[in-house]
PAZAPA-4460 file (N, C-alpha, C; in steps of 0.05 Angstrom, whole numbers, plus 32768, in hexadecimal, padded with zeros to 4 digits):
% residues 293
    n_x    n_y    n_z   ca_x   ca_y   ca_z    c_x    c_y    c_z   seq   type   mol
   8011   7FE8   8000   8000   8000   8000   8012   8019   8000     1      X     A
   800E   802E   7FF3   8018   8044   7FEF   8010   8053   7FFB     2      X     A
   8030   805F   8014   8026   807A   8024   801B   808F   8013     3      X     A
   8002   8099   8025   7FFC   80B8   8023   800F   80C6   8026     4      X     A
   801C   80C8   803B   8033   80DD   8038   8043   80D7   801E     5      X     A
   8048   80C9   8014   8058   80C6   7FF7   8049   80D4   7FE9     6      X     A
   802D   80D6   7FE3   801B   80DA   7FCB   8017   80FD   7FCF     7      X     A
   801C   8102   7FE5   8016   8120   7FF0   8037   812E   7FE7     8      X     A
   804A   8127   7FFE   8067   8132   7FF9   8079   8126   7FE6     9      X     A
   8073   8114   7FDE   8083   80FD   7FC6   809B   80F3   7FD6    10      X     A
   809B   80EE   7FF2   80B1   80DB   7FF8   80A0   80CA   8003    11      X     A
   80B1   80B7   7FF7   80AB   809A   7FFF   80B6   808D   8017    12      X     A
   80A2   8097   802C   80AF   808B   8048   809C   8082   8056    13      X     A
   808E   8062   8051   8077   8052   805E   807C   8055   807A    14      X     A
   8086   8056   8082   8082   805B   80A1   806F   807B   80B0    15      X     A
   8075   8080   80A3   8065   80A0   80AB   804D   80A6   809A    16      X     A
   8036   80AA   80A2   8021   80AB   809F   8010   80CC   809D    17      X     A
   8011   80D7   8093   8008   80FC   8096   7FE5   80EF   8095    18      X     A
   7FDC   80F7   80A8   7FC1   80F8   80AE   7FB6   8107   80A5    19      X     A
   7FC3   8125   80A2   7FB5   8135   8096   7FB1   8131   8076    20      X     A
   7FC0   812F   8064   7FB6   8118   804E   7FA6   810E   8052    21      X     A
   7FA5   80F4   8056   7F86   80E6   805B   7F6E   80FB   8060    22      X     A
   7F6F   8102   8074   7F5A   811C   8078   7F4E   8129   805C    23      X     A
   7F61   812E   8053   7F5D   8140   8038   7F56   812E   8020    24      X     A
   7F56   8115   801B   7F4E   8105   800E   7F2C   80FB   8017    25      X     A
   7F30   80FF   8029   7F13   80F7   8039   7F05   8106   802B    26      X     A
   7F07   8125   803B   7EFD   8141   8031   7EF9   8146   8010    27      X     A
   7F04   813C   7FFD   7F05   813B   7FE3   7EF6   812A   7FD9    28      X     A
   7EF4   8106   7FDD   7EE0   80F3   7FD9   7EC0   8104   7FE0    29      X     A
   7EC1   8111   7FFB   7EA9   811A   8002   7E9B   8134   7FF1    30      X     A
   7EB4   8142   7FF1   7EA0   8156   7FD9   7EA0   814D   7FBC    31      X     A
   7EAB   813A   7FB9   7EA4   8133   7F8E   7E96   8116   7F99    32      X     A
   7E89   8110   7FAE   7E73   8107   7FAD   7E52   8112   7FB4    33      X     A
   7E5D   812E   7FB8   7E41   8146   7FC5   7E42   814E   7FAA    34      X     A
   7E50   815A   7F99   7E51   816A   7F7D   7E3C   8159   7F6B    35      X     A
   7E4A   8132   7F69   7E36   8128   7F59   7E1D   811D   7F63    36      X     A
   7E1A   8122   7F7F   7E00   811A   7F81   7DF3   8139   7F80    37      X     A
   7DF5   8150   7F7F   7DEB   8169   7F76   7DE2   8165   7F56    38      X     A
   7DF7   815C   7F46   7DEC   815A   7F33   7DD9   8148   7F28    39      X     A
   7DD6   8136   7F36   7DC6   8121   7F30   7DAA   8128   7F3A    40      X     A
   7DAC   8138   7F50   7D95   8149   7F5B   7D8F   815B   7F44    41      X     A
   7D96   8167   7F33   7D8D   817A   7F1C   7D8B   816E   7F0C    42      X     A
   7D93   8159   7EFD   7D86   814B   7EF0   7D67   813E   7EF3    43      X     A
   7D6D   8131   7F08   7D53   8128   7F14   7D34   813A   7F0E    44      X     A
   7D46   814F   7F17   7D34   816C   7F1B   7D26   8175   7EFD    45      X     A
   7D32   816F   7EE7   7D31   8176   7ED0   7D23   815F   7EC2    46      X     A
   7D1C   814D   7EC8   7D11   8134   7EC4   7D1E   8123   7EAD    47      X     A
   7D3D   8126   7EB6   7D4E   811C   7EA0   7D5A   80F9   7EB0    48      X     A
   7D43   80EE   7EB8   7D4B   80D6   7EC7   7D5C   80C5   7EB8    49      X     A
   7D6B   80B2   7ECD   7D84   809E   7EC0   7D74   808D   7EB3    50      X     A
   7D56   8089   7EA3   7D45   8075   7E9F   7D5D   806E   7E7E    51      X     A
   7D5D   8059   7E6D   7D6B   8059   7E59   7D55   806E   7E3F    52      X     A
   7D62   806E   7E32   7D5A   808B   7E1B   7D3F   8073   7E0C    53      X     A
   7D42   8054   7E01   7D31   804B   7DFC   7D19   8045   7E08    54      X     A
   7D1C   803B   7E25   7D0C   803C   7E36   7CF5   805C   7E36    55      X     A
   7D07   806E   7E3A   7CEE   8084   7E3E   7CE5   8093   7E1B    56      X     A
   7CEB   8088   7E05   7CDB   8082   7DEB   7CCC   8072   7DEE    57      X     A
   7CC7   805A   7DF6   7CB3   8044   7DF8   7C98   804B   7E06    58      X     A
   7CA7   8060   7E1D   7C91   8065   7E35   7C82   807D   7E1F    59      X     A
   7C89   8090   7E12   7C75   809C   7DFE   7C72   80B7   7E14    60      X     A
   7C72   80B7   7E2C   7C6F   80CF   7E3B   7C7E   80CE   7E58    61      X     A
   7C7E   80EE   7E5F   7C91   80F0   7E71   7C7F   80E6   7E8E    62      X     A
   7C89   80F2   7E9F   7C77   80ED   7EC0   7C61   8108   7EC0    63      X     A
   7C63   8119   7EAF   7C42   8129   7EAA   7C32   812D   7E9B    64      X     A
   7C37   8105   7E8E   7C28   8108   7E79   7C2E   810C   7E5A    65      X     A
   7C3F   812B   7E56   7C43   812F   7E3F   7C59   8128   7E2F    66      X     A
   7C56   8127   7E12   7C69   811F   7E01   7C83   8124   7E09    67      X     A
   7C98   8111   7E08   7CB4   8113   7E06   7CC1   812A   7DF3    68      X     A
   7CC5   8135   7DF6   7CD5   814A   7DE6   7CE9   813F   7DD8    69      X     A
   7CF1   813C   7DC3   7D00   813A   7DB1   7D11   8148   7D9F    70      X     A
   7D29   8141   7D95   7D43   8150   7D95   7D3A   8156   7D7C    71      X     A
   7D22   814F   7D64   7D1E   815E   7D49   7D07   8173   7D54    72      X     A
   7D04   8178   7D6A   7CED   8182   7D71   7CF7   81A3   7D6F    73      X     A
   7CE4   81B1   7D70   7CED   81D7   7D76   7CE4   81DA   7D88    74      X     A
   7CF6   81EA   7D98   7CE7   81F8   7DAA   7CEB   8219   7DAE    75      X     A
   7CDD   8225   7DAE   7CD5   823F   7DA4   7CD6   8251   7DC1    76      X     A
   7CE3   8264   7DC3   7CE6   827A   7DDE   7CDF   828C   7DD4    77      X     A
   7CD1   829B   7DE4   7CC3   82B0   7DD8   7CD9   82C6   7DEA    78      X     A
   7CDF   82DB   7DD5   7CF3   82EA   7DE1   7CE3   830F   7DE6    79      X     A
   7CE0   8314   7DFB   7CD9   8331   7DFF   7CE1   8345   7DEE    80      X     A
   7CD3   8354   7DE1   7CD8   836D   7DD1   7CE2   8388   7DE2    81      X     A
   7CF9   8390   7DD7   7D01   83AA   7DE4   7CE6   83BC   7DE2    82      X     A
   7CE7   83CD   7DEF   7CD7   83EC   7DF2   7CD2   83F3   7DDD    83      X     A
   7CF0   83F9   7DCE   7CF3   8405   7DBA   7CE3   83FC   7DA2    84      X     A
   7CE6   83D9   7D9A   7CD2   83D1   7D89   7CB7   83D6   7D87    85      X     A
   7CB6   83D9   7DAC   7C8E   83D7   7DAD   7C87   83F7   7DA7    86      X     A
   7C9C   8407   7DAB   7C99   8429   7D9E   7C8F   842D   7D8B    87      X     A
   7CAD   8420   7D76   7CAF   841E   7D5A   7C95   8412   7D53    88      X     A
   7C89   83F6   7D56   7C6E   83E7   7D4C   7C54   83F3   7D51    89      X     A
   7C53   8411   7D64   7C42   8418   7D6B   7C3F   8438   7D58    90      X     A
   7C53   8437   7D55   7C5B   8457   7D44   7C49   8454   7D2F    91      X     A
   7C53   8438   7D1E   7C4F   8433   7D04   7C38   842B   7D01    92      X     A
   7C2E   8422   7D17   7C0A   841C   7D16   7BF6   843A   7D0F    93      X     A
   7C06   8448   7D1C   7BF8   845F   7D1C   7BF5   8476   7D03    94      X     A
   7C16   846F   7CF4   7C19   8479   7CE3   7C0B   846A   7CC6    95      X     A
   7C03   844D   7CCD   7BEF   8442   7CBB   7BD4   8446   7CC0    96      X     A
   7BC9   8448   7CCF   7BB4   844B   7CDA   7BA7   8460   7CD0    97      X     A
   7BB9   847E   7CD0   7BB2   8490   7CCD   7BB2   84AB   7CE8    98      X     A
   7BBD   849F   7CF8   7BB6   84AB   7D15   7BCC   84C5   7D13    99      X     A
   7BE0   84B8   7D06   7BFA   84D6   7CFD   7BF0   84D4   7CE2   100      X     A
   7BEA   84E9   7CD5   7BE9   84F3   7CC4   7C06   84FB   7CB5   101      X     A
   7C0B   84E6   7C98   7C23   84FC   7C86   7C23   8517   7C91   102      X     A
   7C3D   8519   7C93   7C4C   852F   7C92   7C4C   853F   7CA6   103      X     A
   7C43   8539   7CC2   7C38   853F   7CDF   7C55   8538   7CE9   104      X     A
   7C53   8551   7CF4   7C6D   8555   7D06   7C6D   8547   7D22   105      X     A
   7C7D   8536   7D2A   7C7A   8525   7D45   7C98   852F   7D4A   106      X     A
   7C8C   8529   7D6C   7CAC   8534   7D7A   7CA9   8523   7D95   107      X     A
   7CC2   8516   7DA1   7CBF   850A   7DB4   7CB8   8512   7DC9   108      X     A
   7CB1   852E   7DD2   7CA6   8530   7DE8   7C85   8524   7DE2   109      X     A
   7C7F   8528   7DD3   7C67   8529   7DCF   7C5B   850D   7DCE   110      X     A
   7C6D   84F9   7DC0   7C68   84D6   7DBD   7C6A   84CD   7DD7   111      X     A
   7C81   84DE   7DE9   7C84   84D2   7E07   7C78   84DB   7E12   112      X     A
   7C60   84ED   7E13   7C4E   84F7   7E2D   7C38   84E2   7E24   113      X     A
   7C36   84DF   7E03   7C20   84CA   7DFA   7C1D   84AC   7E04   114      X     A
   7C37   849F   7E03   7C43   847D   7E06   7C49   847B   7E29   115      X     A
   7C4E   8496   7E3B   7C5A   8494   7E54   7C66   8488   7E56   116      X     A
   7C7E   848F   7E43   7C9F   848B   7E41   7CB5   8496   7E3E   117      X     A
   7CCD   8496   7E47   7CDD   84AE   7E41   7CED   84A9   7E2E   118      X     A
   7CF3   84BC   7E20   7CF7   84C4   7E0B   7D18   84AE   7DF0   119      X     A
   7D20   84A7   7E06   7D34   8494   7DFB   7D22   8482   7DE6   120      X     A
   7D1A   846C   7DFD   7D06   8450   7DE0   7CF9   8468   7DC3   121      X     A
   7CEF   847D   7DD2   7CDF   8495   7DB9   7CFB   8496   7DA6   122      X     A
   7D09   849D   7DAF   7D1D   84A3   7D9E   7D2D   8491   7D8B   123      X     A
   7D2A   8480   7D95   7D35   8466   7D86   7D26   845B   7D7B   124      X     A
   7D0D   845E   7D77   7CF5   8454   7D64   7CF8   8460   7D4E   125      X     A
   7CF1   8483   7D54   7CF5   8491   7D3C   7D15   848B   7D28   126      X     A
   7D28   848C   7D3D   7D3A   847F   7D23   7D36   8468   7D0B   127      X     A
   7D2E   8454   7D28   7D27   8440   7D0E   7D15   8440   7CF5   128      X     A
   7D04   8451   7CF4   7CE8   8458   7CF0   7CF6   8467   7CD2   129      X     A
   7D0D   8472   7CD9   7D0F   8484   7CC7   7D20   8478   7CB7   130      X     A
   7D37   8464   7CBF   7D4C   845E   7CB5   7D4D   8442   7CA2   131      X     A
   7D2E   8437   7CA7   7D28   841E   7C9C   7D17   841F   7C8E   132      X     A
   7CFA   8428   7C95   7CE0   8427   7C83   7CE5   844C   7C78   133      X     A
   7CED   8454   7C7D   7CF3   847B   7C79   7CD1   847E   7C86   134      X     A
   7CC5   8473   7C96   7CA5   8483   7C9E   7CA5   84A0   7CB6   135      X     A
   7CC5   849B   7CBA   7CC1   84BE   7CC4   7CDE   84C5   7CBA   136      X     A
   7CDD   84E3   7CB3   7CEB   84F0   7CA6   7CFC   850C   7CBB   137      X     A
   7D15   8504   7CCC   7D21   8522   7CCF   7D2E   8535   7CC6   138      X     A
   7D1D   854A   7CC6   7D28   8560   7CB3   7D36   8579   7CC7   139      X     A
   7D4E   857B   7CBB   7D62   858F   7CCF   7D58   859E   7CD7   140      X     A
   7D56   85AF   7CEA   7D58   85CB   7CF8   7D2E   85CA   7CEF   141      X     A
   7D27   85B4   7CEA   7D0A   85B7   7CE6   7CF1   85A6   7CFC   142      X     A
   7D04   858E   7CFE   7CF4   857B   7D08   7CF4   855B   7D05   143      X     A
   7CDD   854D   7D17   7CDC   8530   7D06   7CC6   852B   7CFB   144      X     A
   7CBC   8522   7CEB   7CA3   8522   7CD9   7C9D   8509   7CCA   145      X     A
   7C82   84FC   7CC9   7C6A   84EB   7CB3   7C82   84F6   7CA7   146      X     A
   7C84   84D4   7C97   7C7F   84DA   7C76   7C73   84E9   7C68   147      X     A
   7C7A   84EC   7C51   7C65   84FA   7C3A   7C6A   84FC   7C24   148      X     A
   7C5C   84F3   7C12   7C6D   84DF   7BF4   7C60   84F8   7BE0   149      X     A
   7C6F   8500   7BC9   7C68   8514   7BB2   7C58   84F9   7B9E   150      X     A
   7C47   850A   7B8C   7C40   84F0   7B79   7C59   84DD   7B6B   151      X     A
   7C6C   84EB   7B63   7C82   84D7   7B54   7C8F   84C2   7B66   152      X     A
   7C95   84C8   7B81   7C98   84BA   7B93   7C80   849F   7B9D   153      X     A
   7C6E   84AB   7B9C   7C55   8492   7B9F   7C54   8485   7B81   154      X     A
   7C59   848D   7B6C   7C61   847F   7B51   7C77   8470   7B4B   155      X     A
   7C91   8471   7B62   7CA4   8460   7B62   7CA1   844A   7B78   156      X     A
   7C8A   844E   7B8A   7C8C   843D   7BA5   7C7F   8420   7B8C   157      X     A
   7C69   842B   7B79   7C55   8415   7B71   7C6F   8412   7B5C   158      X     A
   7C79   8419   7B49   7C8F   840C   7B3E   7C9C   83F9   7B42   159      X     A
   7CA7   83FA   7B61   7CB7   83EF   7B6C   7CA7   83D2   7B79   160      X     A
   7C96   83D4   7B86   7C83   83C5   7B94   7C7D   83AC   7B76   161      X     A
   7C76   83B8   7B61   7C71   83AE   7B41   7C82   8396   7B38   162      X     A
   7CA5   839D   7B3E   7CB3   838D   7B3D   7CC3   837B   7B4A   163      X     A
   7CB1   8385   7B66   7CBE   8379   7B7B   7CA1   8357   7B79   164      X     A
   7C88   8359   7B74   7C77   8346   7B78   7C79   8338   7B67   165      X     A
   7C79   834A   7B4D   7C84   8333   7B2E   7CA0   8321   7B33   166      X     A
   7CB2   8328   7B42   7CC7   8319   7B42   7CC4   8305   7B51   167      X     A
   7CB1   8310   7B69   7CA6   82FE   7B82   7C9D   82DF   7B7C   168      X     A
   7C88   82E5   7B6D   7C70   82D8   7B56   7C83   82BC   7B4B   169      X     A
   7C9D   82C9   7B3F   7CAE   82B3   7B30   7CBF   829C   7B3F   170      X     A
   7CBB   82B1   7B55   7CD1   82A8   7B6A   7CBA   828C   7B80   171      X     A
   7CAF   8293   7B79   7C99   8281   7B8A   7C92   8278   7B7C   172      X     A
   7C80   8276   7B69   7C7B   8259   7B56   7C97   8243   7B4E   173      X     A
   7CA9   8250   7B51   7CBD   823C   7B4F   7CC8   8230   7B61   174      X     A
   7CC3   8244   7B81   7CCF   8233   7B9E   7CB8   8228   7BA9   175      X     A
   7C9A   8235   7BA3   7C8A   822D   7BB8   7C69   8226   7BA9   176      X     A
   7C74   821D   7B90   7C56   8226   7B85   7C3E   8212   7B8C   177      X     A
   7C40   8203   7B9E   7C25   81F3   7BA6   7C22   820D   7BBC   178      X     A
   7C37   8208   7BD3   7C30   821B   7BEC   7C24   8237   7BE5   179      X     A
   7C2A   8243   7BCE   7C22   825F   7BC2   7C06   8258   7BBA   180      X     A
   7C04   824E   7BAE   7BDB   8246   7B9E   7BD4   823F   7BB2   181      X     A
   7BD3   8234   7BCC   7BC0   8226   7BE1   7BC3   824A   7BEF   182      X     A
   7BD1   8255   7BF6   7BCC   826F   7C00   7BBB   827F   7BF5   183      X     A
   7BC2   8286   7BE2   7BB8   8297   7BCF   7B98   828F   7BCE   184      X     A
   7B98   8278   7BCB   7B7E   8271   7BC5   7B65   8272   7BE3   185      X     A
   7B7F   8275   7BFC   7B6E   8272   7C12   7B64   8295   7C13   186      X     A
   7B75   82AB   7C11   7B75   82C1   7C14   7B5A   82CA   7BFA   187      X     A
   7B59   82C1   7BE3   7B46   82C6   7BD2   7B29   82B9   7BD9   188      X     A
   7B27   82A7   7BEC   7B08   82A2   7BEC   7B01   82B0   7C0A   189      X     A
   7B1B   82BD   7C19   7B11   82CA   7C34   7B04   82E9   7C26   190      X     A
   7B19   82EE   7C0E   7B0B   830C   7C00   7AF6   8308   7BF5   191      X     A
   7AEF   82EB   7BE6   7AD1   82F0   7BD9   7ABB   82F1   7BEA   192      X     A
   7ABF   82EA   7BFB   7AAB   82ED   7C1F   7AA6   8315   7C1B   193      X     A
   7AB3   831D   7C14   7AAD   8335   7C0B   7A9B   833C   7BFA   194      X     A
   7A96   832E   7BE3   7A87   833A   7BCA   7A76   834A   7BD0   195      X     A
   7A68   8342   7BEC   7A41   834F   7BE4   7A46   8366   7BFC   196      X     A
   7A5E   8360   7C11   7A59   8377   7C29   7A7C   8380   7C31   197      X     A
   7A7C   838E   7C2C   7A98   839E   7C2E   7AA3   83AF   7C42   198      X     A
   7ABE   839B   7C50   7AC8   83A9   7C61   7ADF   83B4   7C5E   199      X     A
   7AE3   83C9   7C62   7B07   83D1   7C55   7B12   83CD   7C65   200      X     A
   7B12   83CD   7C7A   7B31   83C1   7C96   7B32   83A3   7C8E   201      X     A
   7B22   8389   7C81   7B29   8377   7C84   7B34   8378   7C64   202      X     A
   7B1B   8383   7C52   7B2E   8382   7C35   7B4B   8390   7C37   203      X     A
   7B49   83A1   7C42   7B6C   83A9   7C3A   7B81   8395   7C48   204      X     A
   7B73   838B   7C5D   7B8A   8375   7C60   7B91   835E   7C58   205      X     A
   7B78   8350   7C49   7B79   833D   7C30   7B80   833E   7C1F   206      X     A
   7B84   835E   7C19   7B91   836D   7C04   7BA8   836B   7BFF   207      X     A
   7BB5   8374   7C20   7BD7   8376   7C24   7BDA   8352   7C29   208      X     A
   7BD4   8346   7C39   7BD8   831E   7C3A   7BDF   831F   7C19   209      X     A
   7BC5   8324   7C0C   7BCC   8311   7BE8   7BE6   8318   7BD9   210      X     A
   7BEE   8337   7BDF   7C03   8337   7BD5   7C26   8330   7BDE   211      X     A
   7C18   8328   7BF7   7C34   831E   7C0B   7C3C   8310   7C05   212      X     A
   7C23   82F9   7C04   7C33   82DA   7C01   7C42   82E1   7BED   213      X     A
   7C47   82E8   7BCC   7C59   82E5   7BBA   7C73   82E7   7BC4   214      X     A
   7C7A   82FC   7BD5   7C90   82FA   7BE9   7C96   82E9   7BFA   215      X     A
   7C7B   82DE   7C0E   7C82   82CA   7C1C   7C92   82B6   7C10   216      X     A
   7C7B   82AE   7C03   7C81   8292   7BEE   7CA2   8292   7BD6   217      X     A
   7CAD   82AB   7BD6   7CC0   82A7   7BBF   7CDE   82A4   7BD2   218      X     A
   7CD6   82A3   7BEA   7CEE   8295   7BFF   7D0A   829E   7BF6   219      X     A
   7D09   82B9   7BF9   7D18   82CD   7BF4   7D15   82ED   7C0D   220      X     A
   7D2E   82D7   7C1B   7D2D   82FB   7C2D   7D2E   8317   7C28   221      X     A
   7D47   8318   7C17   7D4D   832E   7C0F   7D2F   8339   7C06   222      X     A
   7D26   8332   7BEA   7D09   8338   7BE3   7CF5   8338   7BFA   223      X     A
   7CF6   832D   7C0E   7CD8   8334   7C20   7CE4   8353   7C2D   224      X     A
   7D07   8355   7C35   7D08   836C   7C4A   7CFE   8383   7C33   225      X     A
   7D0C   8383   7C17   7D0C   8397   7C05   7CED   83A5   7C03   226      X     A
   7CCD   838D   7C02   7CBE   8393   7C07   7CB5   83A4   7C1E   227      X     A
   7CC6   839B   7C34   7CB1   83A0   7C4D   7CB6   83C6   7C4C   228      X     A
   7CCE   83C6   7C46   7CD6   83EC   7C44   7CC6   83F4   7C29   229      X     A
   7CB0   83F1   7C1A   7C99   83F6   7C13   7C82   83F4   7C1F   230      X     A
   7C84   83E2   7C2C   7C61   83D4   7C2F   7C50   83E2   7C3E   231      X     A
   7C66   83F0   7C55   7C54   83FF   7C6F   7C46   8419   7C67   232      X     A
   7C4E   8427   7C4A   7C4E   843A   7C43   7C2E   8435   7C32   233      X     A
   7C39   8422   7C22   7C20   841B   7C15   7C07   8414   7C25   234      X     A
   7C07   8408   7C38   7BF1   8403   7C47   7BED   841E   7C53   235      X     A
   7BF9   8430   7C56   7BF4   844E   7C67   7BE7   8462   7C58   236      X     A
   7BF1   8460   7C3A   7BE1   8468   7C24   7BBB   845D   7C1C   237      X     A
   7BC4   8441   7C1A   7BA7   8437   7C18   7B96   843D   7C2D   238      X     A
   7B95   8438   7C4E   7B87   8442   7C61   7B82   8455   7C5E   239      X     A
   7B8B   8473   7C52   7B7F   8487   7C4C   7B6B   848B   7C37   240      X     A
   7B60   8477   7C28   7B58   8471   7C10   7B44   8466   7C11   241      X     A
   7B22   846C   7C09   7B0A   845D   7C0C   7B0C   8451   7BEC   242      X     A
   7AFB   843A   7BF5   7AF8   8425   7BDF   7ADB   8420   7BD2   243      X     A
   7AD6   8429   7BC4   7AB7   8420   7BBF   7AB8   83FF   7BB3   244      X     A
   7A9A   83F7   7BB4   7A97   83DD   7BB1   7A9D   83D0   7B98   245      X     A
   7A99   83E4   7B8A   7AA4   83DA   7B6F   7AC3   83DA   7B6B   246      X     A
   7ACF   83E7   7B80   7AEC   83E7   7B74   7AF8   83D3   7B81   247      X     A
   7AF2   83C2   7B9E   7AEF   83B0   7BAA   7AF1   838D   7BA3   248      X     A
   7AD0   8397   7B8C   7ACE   837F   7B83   7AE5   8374   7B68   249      X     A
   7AE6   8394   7B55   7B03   838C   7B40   7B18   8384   7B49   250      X     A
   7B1D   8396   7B6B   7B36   8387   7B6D   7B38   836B   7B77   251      X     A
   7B1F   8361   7B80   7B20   8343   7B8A   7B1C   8331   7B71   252      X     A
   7B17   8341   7B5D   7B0D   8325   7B3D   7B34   832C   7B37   253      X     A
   7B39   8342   7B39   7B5A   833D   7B30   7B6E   8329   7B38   254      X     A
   7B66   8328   7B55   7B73   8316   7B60   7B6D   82F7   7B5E   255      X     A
   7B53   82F9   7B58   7B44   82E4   7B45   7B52   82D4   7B2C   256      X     A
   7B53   82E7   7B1D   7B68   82E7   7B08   7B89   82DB   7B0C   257      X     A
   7B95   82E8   7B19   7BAA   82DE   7B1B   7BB4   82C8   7B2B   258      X     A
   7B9C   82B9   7B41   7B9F   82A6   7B49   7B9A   8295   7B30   259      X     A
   7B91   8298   7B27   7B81   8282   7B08   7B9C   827E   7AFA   260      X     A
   7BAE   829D   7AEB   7BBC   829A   7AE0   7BD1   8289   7AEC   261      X     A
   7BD5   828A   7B03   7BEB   827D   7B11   7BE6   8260   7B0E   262      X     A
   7BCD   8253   7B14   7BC5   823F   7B12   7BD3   822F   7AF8   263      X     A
   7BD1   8238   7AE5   7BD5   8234   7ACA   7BEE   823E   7ABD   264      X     A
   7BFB   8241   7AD6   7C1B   8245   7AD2   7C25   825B   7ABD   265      X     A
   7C14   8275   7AB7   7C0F   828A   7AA7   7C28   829E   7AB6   266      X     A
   7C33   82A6   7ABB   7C42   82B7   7AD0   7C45   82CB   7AB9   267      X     A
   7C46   82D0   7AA4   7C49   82E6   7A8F   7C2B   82F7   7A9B   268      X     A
   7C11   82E6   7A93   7BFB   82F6   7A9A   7BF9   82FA   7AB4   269      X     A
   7C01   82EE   7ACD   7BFF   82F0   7AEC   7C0B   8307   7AF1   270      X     A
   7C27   830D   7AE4   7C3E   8329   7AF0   7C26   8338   7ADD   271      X     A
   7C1A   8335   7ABF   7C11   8350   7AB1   7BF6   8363   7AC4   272      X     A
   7BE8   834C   7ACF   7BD1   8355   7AE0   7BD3   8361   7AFF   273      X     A
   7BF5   8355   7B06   7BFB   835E   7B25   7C02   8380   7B15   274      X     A
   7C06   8387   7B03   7C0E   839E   7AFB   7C00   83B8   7AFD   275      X     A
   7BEB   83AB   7AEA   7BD7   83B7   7AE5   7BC0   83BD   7B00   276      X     A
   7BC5   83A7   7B11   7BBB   83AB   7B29   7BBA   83C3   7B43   277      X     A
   7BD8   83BD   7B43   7BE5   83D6   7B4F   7BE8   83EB   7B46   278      X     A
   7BDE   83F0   7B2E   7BDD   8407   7B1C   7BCA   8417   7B2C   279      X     A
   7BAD   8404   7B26   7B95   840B   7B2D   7B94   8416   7B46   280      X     A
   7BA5   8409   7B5B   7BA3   8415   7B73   7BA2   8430   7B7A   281      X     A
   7BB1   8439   7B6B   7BC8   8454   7B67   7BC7   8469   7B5A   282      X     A
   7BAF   846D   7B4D   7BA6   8478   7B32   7BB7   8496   7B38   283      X     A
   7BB2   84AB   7B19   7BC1   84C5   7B1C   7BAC   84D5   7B36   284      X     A
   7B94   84D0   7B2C   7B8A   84DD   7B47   7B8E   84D5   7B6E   285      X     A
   7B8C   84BD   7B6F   7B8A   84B4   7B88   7BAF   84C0   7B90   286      X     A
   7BC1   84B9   7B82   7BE0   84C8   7B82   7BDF   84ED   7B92   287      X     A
   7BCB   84F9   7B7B   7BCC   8517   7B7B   7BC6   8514   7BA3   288      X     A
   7BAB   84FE   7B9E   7B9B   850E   7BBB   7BB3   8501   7BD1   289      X     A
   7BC0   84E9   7BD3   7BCF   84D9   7BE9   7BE8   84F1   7BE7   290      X     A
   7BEE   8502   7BD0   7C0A   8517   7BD5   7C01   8532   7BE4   291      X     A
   7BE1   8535   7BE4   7BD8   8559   7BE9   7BE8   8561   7BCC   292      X     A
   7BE4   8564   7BB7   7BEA   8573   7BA1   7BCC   8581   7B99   293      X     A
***
C-alpha cells in the first residue's frame, strides 16, 4: 500500500503517515460526491430521468401526460419587444390609419405627453420611421413631419410596386406555385363574400393579403424587405380613399382574372392585368387629390 505522505510530499517513507492527507482526501471524496448528487438532483428536477432513451419513446408520454418533446421538434420563445418597436408599430398605425395626417408636423414632446413616455423610445422610433419606410421626414431648422408624396412620386411608388409583384408572380409560380393558387384562391372567395355588401376596412385588407402572397410565395427576402418600404405608404394612401361598389366589385373580378390566368400558367397575361390593376388604383385624379395639388 502506498503512503499518503508519499502521494502528498513525494517521499517515499511508509512509516510515517500525514493524517492530515487523509483528512483531505476524505474532504474531497465528500464534496465530488455532494456536486454529483446536486446534479443528479437537477436533472431529476428537469424530468430528464436515467430511464433508457428507448424506454421513454415506448412510454409515448412523460409523467404529465404530455408528448415527449423531440429533438426534430421547434420550440418557439417568444421574445419581448423593445419600447421602441411598440412606438415605432404604433406611430405607423396611426400614420395608416389616418390619425396623422401627410405632412403634419409631430414633435416629441407632443408623442410623449400622448404614449406617457419619455422621449428617448419617441426618438428612436422616429428615426427608424424615417430611415427605413421614409414615413416621417426631418427637415432642418424646420422640424419632423408625415410624409407627403407629389403626384410623380406617387407615380413611381406604383411603378415600382408594378415590378416588384410581376417579378414576384414569376418567382412564385416557379418556387411555390401549388402553395400560391391555394392562397390566392382562399383570399378570393373571402373577397367575393363582398359582392352584394361592402366593407372597406376588410376589402382593403384582402386587398393588401392578395397582393402579398406574390411576395410571400416567391421566397425571396430581399424582394419582400424591398416591398415592405412601399407598402406602408400605399396602404396610407388607399385609407384615405372611398371606394364605391362598383369599383370594388372590378377590382375583385380582376383579381378574378389573374387567379384564372395563373391557373393556366399565363404569367404574360397575369403580370399584364397586375398592371393595369394598379394603374386603376391610382388614376391622374385620385394622385392630384392624395398630393393636395
Amino acid at each position: 500500500m502506498t503512503p499518503i505522505r508519499s502521494v502528498i510530499t513525494g517521499k517515499n517513507n511508509a512509516k510515517q503517515w500525514d493524517t492530515r492527507g487523509i483528512r483531505y482526501l476524505i474532504y474531497q471524496r465528500k464534496r465530488w460526491m455532494a456536486e454529483a448528487l446536486a446534479v443528479t438532483m437537477r436533472l431529476f428536477s428537469h424530468g430528464l430521468h436515467a430511464q433508457p432513451r428507448r424506454e421513454r419513446a415506448a412510454e409515448g408520454k412523460n409523467s404529465k401526460g404530455d408528448e415527449p418533446m423531440r429533438r426534430d421538434q421547434s420550440c418557439s420563445i417568444e421574445i419581448p419587444r423593445s419600447l421602441t418597436e411598440v412606438v415605432e408599430d404604433k406611430i405607423r398605425q396611426m400614420i395608416v390609419s389616418g390619425d396623422l395626417e401627410f405632412g403634419e408636423q409631430i414633435t416629441e414632446t407632443r408623442l410623449s405627453e400622448m404614449f406617457k413616455l419619455s422621449k428617448t423610445p419617441i426618438r428612436e422610433a422616429l428615426l427608424r420611421l424615417s430611415s427605413g419606410e421614409r414615413l416621417v421626414e426631418a427637415k432642418p431648422r424646420c422640424g419632423t413631419f408625415i410624409f407627403s408624396l407629389t403626384e410623380k412620386e406617387i407615380s413611381d411608388i406604383s411603378t415600382l410596386r408594378i415590378m416588384l409583384e410581376q417579378g414576384a408572380i414569376r418567382a412564385a409560380m416557379k418556387a411555390n406555385r401549388a402553395a400560391l393558387l391555394v392562397d390566392l384562391g382562399k383570399n378570393l372567395k373571402a373577397s367575393e363574400c363582398l359582392w352584394e355588401k361592402i366593407d372597406l376596412a376588410v376589402y382593403r385588407s384582402l386587398d393588401h393579403g392578395f397582393h402579398r402572397l406574390f411576395l410571400i410565395h416567391a421566397d425571396n427576402p430581399y424582394l419582400l424587405d424591398t416591398y415592405r418600404m412601399i407598402s406602408t405608404k400605399v396602404l396610407a394612401m388607399r385609407n384615405r380613399l372611398t371606394f364605391s361598389q362598383e369599383y370594388v366589385r372590378k377590382s375583385i373580378a380582376e383579381h378574378r382574372d389573374i387567379v384564372q390566368a395563373l391557373c393556366g400558367d399565363d404569367l404574360e397575361q397575369a403580370c399584364s392585368i397586375v398592371e393595369k390593376h394598379i394603374n386603376n388604383g391610382f388614376t391622374e385624379r385620385t394622385r392630384r387629390l392624395l398630393s393636395g395639388a
